[in-house]
Each structure stands twice: as C-alpha cells, then as structure tokens.
C-alpha positions as CSV (number, residue, x, y, z in Angstrom):
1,X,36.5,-1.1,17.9
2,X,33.3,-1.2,19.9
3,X,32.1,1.7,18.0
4,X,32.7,0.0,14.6
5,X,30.5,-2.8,15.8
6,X,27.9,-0.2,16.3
7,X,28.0,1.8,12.8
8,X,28.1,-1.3,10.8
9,X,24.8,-1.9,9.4
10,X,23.7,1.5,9.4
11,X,22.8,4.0,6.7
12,X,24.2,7.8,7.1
13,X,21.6,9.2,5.1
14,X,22.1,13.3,4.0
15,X,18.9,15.4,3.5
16,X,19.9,18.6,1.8
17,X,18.3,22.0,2.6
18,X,16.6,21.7,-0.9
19,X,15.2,18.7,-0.3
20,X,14.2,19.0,3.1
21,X,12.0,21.9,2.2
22,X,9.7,19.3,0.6
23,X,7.6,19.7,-2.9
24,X,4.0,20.0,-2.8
25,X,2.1,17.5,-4.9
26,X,-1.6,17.1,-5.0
27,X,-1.9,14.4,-7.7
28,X,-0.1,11.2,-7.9
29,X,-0.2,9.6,-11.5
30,X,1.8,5.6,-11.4
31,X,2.5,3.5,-14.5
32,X,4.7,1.1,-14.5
33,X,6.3,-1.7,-16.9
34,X,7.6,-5.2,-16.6
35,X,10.6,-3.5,-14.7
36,X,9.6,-0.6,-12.8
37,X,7.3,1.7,-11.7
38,X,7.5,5.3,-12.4
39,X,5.6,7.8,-9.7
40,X,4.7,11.1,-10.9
41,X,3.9,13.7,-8.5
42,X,1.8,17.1,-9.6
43,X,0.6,19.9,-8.3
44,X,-2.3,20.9,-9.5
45,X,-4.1,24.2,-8.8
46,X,-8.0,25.3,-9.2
47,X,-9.1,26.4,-12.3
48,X,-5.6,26.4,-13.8
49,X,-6.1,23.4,-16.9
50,X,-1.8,23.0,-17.1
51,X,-0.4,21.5,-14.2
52,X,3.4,20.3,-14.0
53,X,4.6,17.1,-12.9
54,X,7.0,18.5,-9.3
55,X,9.1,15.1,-8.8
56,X,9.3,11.8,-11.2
57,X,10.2,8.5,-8.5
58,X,11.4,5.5,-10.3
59,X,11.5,1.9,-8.7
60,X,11.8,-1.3,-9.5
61,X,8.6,-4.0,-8.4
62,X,10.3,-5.0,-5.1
63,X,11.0,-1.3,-4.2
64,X,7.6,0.2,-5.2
65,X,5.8,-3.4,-2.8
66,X,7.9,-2.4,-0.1
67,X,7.1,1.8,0.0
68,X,3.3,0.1,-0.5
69,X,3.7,-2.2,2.8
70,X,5.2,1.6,4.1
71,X,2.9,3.5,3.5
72,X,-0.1,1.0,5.2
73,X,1.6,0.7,7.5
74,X,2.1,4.4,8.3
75,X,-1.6,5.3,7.3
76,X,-2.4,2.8,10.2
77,X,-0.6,4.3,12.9
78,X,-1.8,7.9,11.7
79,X,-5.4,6.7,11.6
80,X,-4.9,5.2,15.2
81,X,-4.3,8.4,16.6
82,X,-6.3,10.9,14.3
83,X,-9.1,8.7,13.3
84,X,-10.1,7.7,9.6
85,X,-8.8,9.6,6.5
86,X,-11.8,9.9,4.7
87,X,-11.5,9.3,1.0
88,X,-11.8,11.9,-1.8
89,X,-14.5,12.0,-5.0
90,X,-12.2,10.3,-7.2
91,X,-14.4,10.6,-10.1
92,X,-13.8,14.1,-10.3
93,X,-10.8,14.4,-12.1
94,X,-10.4,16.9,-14.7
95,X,-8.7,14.9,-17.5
96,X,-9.0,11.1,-18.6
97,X,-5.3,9.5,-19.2
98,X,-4.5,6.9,-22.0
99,X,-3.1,3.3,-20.9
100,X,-3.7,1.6,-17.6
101,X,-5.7,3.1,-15.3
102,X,-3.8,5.5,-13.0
103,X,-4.1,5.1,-9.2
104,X,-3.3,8.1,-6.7
C-alpha cells in the first residue's frame, strides 16, 4: 500500500536506445500559429547549401512557455558554473526565410 502512495504522481518515462543516442542540430527554425508551435531542428554543415530538417517538435502555447521558462532556467544554472555563453553572429545566416521572423 505504502508503495502505491509513493508511485502515484509519478511519470515512468522510457528513453529508447535510438533516442538516447541524441540528433545533432545546429539550427533551430520556430513558427508557430494560433495553436501551436512547430520547432524544427537542422543540421547544417559548411559549405554544403542543402541541409535537412533532423527532428520536427510540435507544441501547443502553454507547452512551448513552459520548455521557454526550462530552458532559462537551465541556461542559468549552466552559466553559474561555466560562465557566460557568449552569443553567435546571427546576421550570418546563409538563407533569408519567408513569414515571421525565425528565432534560434
């Protein structure tokens, strides 16, 4: 009974093999509509003018504010202890996109 009281309220989450290995992305390219917001992650390689999109992440608003509030907050605690991740030249993208502007 006791251990019942323990397991309720947690989440048994699998990780594959597959997934586990991770997917390299170097490019992140968001849009999103009145209902979700769709995260597409590329790799992109040097002097190669085709990249593919790796992994396609749908979420709705409240999903895609909470990985945000996530992601600060892990940022925070990795520039705490390795100092300040110094932001890339932006501007330097190879391709202009259509439609909102994309963030990565």
């Amino acid at each position: 009974m006791e251990a019942n009281k323990q397991n309720k309220g947690q989440l048994n989450i699998e990780l594959s093999d597959e997934v586990a290995e991770g997917t390299y992305a170097n490019l992140a390219i968001i849009q999103h509509s009145r209902s979700e917001f769709v995260v597409d992650f590329i790799k992109m390689l040097p002097g190669i003018p085709k990249a593919k999109v790796k992994s396609r992440i749908i979420l709705t608003p409240q999903h895609a504010k909470k990985l945000l509030k996530a992601l600060q907050d892990n940022i925070r605690k990795f520039e705490s202890m390795h100092g300040s991740i110094q932001d890339s030249d932006l501007d330097n993208m190879p391709f202009k996109l259509g439609g909102p502007t994309a963030q990565a």
